[in-house]
C-alpha positions in Angstrom: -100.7 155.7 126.8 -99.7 157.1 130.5 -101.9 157.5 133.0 -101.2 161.6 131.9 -102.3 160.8 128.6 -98.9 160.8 126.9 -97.4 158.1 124.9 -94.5 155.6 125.5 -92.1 158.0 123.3 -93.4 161.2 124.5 -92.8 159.9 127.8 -89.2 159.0 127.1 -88.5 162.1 125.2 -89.8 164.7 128.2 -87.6 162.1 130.9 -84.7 163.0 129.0 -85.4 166.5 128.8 -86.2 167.1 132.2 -83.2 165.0 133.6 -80.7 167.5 135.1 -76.9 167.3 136.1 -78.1 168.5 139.5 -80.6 166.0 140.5 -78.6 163.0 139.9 -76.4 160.9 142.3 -72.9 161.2 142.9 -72.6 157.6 142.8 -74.1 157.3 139.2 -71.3 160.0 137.2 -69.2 158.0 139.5 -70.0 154.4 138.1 -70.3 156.2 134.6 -67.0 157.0 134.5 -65.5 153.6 135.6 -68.1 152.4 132.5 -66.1 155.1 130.4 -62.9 154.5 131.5 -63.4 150.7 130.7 -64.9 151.6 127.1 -61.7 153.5 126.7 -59.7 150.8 127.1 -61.2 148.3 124.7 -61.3 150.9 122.1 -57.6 151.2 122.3 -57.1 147.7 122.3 -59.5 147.0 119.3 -58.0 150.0 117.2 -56.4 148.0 114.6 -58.6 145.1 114.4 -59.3 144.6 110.3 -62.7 145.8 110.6 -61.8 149.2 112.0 -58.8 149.3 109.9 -61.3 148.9 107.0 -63.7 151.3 108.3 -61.3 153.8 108.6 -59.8 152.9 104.8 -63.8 153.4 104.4 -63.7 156.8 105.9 -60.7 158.4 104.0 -62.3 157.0 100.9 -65.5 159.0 101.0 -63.8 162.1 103.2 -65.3 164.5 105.8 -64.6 167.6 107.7 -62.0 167.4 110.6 -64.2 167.3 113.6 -63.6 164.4 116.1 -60.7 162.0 117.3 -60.8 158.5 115.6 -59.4 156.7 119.2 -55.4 155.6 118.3 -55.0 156.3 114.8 -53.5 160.0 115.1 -56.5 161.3 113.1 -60.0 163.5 112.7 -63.6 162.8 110.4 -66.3 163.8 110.7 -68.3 163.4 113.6 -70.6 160.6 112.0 -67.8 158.5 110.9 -65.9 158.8 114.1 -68.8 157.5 116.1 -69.0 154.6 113.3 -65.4 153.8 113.7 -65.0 154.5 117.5 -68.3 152.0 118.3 -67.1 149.3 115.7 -63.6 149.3 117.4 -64.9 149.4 121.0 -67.0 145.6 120.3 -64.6 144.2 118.5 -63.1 142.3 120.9 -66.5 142.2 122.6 -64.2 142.8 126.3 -67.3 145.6 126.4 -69.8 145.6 129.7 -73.1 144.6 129.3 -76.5 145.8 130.9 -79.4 143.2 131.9 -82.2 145.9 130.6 -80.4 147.0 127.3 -80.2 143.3 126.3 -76.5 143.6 125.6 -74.1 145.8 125.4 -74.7 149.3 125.6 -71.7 151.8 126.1 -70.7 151.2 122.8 -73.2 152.2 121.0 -73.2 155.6 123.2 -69.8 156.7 124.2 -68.7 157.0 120.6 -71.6 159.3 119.3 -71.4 161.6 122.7 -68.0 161.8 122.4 -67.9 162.7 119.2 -70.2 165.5 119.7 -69.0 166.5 122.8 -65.4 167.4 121.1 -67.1 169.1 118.2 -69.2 171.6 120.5 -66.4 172.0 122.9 -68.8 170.5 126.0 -67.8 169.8 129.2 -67.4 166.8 130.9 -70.3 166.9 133.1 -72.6 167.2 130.5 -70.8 164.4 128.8 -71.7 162.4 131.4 -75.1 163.5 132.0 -76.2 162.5 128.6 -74.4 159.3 129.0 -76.5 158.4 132.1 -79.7 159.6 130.4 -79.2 157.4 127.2 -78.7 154.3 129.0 -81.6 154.6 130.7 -83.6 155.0 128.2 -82.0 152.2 126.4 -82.6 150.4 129.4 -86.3 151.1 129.8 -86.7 150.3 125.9 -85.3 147.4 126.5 -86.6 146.3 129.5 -90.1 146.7 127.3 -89.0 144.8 124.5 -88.1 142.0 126.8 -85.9 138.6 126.0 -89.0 138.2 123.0 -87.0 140.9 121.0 -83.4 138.9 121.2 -84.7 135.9 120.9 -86.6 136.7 117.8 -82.7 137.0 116.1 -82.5 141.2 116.7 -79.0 142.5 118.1 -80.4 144.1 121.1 -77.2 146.4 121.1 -77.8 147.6 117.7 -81.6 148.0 118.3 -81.9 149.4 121.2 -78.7 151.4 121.1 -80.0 153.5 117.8 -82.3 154.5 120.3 -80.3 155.4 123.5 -77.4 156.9 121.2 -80.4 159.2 119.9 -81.6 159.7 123.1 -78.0 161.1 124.8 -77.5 162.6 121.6 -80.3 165.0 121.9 -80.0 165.4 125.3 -76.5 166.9 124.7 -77.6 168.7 122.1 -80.2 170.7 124.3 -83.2 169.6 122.1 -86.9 170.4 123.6 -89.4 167.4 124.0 -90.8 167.7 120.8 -87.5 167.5 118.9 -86.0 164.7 121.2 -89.6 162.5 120.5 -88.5 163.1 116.7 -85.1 162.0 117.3 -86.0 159.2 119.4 -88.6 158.2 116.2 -85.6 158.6 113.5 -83.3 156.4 115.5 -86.2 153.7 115.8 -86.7 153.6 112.5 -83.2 153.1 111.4 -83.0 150.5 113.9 -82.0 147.1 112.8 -78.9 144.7 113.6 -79.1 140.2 112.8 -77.7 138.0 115.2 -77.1 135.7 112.1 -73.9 137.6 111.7 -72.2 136.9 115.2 -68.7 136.0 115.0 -68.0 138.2 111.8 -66.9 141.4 111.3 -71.0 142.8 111.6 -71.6 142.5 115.1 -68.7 145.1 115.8 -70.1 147.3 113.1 -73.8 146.7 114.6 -72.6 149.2 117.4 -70.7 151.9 115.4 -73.9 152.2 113.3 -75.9 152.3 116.2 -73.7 155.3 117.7 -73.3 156.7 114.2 -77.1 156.6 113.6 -78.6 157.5 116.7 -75.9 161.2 116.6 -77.6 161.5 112.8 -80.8 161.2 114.9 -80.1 164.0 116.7 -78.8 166.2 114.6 -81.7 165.8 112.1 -84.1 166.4 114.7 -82.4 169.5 116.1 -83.0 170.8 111.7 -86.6 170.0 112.2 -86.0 166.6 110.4 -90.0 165.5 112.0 -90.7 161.6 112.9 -94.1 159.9 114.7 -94.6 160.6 117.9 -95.2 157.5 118.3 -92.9 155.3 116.9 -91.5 152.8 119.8 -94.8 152.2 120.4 -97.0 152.8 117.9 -98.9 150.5 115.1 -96.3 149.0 112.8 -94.1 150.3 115.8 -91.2 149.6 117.1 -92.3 147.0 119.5 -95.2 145.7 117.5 -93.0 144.9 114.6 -89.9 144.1 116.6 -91.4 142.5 119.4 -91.8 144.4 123.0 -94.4 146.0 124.5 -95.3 148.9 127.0 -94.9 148.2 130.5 -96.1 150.7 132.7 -94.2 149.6 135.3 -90.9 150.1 133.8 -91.8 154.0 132.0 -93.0 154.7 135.3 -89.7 154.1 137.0 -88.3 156.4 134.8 -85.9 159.2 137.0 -86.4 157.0 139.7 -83.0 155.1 140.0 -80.4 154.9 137.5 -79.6 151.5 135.8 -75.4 152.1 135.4 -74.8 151.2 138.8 -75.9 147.3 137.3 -73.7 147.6 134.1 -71.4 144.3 134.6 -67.5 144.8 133.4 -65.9 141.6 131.5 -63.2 140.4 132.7 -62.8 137.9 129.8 -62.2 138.6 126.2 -65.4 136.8 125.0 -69.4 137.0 124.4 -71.1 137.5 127.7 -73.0 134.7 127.4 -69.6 132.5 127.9 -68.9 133.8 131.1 -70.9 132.1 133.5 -69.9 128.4 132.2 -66.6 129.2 132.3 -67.0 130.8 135.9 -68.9 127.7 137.1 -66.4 125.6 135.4 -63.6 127.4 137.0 -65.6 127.2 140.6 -66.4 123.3 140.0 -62.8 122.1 139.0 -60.8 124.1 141.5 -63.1 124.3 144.7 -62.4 120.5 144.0 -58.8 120.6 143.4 -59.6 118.4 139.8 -56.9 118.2 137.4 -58.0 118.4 133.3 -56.7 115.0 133.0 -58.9 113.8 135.3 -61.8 114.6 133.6 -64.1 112.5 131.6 -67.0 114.9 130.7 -68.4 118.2 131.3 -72.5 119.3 130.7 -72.9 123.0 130.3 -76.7 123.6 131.5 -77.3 127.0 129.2 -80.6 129.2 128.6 -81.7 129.7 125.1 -80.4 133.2 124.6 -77.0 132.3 126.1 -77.4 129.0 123.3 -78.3 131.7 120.5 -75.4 134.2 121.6 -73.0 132.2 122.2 -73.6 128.4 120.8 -70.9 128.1 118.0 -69.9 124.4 118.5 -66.8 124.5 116.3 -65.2 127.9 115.7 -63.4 127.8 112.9 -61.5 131.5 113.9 -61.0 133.6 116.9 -63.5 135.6 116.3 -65.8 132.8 116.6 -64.1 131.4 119.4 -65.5 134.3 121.5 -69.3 133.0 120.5 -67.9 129.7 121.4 -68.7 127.8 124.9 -67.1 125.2 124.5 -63.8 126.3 123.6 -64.3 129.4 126.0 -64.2 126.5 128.9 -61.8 124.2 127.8 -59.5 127.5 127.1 -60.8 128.4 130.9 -59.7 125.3 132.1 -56.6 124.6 130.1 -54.6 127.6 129.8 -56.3 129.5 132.5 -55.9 132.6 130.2 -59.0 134.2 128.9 -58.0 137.8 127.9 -56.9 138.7 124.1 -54.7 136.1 123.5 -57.1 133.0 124.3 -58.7 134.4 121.0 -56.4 134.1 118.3 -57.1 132.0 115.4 -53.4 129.9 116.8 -55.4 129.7 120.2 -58.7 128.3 119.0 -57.0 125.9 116.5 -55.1 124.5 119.0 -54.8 120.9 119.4 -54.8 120.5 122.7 -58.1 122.9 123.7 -59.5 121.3 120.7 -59.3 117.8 121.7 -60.6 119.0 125.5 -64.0 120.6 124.0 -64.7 117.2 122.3 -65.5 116.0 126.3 -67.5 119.3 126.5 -71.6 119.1 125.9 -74.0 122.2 126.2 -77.6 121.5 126.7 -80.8 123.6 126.9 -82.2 124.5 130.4 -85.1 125.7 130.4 -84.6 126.7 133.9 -81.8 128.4 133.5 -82.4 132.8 132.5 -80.7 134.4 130.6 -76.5 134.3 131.5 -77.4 131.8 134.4 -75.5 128.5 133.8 -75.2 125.1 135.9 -71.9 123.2 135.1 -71.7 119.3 135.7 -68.1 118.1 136.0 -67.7 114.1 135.6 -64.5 112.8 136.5 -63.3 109.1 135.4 -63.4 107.8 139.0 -67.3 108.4 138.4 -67.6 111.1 140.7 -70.0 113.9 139.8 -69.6 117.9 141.0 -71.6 121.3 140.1 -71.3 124.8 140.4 -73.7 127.7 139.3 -73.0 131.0 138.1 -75.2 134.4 137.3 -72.2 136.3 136.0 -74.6 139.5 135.7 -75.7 138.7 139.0 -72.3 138.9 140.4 -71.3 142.6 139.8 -68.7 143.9 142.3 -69.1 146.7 144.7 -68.1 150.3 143.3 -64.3 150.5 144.6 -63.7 146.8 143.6 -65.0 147.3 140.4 -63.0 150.4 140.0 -59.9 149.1 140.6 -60.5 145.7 138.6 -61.8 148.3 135.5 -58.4 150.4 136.2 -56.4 147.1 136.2 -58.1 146.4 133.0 -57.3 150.0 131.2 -53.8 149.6 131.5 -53.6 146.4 130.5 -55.2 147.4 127.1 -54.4 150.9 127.1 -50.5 151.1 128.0 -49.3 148.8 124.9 -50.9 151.5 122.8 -50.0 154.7 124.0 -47.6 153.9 126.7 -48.0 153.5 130.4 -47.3 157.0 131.2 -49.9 158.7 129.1 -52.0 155.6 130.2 -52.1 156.7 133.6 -52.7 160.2 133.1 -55.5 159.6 131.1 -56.8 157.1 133.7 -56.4 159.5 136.2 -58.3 162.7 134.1 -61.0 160.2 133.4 -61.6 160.1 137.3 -62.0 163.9 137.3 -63.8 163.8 134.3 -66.8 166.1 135.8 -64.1 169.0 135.9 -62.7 169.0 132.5 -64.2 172.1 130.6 -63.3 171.3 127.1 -64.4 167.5 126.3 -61.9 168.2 123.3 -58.9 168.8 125.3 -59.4 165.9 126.6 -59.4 164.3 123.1 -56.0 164.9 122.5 -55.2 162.4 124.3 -57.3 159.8 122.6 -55.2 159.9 119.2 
C-alpha cells in the first residue's frame, strides 16, 4: 500500500489516467517518435520473416473484420491479430531498442496494439503518442519492481512486463476511468507469461505480438466491464509474489515525475542486446590497438549472468541463434566488421572462417559485471594483453545524434521494402507525427 492508502495497481491505473498530453515534455513525444520511427523500420524489415509469414497464413486461416494495417503485406485483420503480427514481425530480427527498467525490449510489445487501435478509432497522433509514453512507463516502473530476480528466474521480461504496458496504453487510449484501467492492468497480468527457454526460435518474436495482442484484449475487455483484482501486480499469488518482484516505493512514487523514453537505447546491430557490449569492447580493444585478427591468440569475454542467460549460445547452429550468440557476434564483429542483417544468415554463422575465430573466443561469468556491462581481454601471440569495457545501455547518444543515426537506420530497412521515396515521406510524417489527425491516414502508408 501507498502512503494514500492505495495499492501498487490502483496506483498505476490513476497515473495513467491522470497523465495528460499537456503536462508532458516536448522532449519526451520528441524521443517517442524517434523510438517509433525506429520500430517502424524493423517491422518493415522483419515482414517476411517465416514466423510472420506463418502468423499471417495463421490470420487468414481463422478470419477477422478489416480493421487495421498488417505493416508490408498490402492487407487489413482485425485489430487483435494485427497487433499479434505487427509485434512478432517487429522482434524478429531483434534490431528493436531496449529499456534498462522494462528488462528488455519494450516498443514492441506497444506500438503494435496502439497502432492498431489508433487506426480503428480514427485517433490522432498526439494521443497516439501520449499513450505510448504512458505505457512505457508503467512498463518501466513494473519492471523496475520486478527487478533482474524476475529475468533471471527464466521470464521474458518483454512478454511479461509488456502484457502489462500494452494494457496500460491501451486503456489509456481508450479513455477508460481508474477503475476500468486497474481491471485492464489485472487482465493483462494475468495473461502474462513468456520462457526464455525458447530464445533463438521462432517464440521470442511471438512473445511480443502476444504481449501487444493481449494487453489491446486487456483493454478492450475492461472498457465491457470484463472486472479483474485490484490488486493483481501486487497482490497474494500476485504478479510479483508469484513471478518474482516486489513493491518499491521509491520507484511508484516517481511516477509522472520524469519520463523513462529519453533512456530507451537504439541497436545499431542486428542481434540480442546482450551481445552488444562485447562486441563494442572488442571492437574498442582491437582497433584503439591497431591489432590485426591474425594476430590474435585469445579473447575472454567478462559477461553478467543475465547477459550469459540472454545471450550465451556457444554454438549456433542457425542465424537466428547466432543473434543469442557471443561468440560469433564478436568474431563476426571482428572479422567482417558487418553486424547488421546479413551477419545473421544461416550462410554467415556457418561460415568457416567466423567459425574457426570463435573457437579462440571464451565467455566467463563476472560477477562484477551488471547487467549489459562487459570487460573484453584481448591476448595477442606476442603475449601482450589489452582490455576495453563497455555499458552499451550506458552509452545512449544525445537526442539529435540518435535521431539521425535512427533515421539512417529507417532507410536502410525501410527503402528496400517500399522504396526510398515513400521511405522518406514516411520518415518525414513520422517527425510531424503530433499533427496528423487521422492515425489511419497515416496507415496507408504502412501496407
Amino acid at each position: 500500500m501507498g502512503d494514500d492508502g492505495r495499492g501498487f495497481t490502483r496506483r498505476l491505473a490513476s497515473f495513467v489516467v491522470a497523465s495528460q498530453k499537456g503536462s508532458i515534455p516536448r522532449e519526451a513525444f520528441d524521443h517517442a517518435k524517434v523510438a517509433f520511427m525506429d520500430w517502424l523500420g524493423v517491422t518493415f524489415a522483419g515482414k517476411d520473416d517465416p514466423l510472420v509469414l506463418k502468423l499471417v497464413g495463421y490470420t487468414h486461416l481463422v478470419g477477422g473484420s478489416a480493421q487495421a494495417t498488417v505493416i508490408g503485406h498490402g492487407m487489413k485483420t482485425d485489430v487483435s491479430h494485427a497487433s499479434l503480427i505487427n509485434g512478432s514481425a517487429s522482434h524478429t530480427l531483434d534490431y528493436d531498442d531496449t529499456l534498462v527498467s522494462c528488462l528488455g525490449h519494450p516498443s514492441v510489445t506497444l506500438f503494435p496494439s496502439l497502432l492498431a487501435l489508433s487506426e480503428w478509432k480514427n485517433l490522432p497522433g498526439d494521443d497516439f503518442l501520449t499513450a505510448y509514453l504512458v505505457g512505457l512507463q508503467v512498463g518501466g516502473t513494473v519492471g523496475a519492481c520486478a527487478s533482474l530476480d524476475h529475468y533471471l528466474a527464466g521470464w521474458h521480461a518483454t512478454s511479461t512486463l509488456g502484457h502489462i504496458a500494452s494494457a496500460a496504453g491501451c486503456a489509456k487510449l481508450l479513455g477508460l476511468d481508474e477503475e476500468k484501467t486497474c481491471w485492464a492492468i489485472g487482465i493483462g497480468a494475468t495473461q502474462a507469461c513468456g520462457l526464455k527457454r525458447v530464445f533463438g526460435t521462432m517464440c521470442k518474436p511471438f512473445h511480443a505480438g502476444r504481449a501487444s495482442q493481449a494487453g489491446l484484449m486487456a483493454a478492450l475487455l475492461a472498457g465491457m466491464g470484463f472486472t479483474s483484482a485490484e490488486d493483481a501486480v501486487e497482490g497474494p499469488q500476485g504478479f510479483f509474489e508469484t513471478l518474482r518482484g516486489t513493491v518499491k516505493e521509491d520507484v511508484i512514487g516517481m511516477l509522472g515525475l520524469g519520463w523513462d523514453v529519453v533512456n530507451l537505447s537504439q541497436k545499431y546491430h542486428a542481434s540480442c542486446h546482450a551481445t552488444h557490449s562485447p562486441m563494442e569492447a572488442s571492437l574498442a580493444a582491437v582497433n584503439d590497438n591497431a591489432i590485426k585478427p591474425d594476430e590474435i591468440e585469445t579473447i575472454t569475454v567478462h559477461a553478467s549472468e543475465l547477459a550469459l542467460q540472454a545471450a550465451g549460445k556457444r554454438t549456433p547452429g542457425h542465424g537466428l541463434e547466432g543473434k543469442f550468440s557471443i561468440p560469433y557476434c564478436v568474431a563476426n564483429a571482428l572479422i567482417r566488421g558487418v553486424t547488421g542483417m546479413k551477419a545473421f544468415t544461416d550462410e554467415a554463422v556457418n561460415d568457416p572462417e567466423v567459425r574457426g575465430f570463435m573457437e579462440k573466443i571464451e565467455v566467463v561469468h563476472d560477477g562484477s559485471m551488471k547487467a549489459l556491462e562487459s570487460l573484453v581481454e584481448v591476448r595477442t601471440r606476442d603475449g601482450r594483453t589489452y582490455t576495453a569495457f563497455s555499458d552499451i545501455l550506458q552509452q545512449i547518444p544525445p537526442y539529435e545524434i540518435k535521431k539521425t543515426r535512427v533515421e539512417s537506420k529507417f532507410l536502410d530497412l525501410a527503402a528496400p521494402v517500399v522504396g526510398r521515396e515513400k521511405a522518406e515521406r514516411i520518415m518525414d510524417e513520422i517527425c510531424h507525427l503530433e499533427q496528423v489527425r487521422d492515425m489511419a491516414e497515416l496507415a496507408l502508408d504502412f501496407s
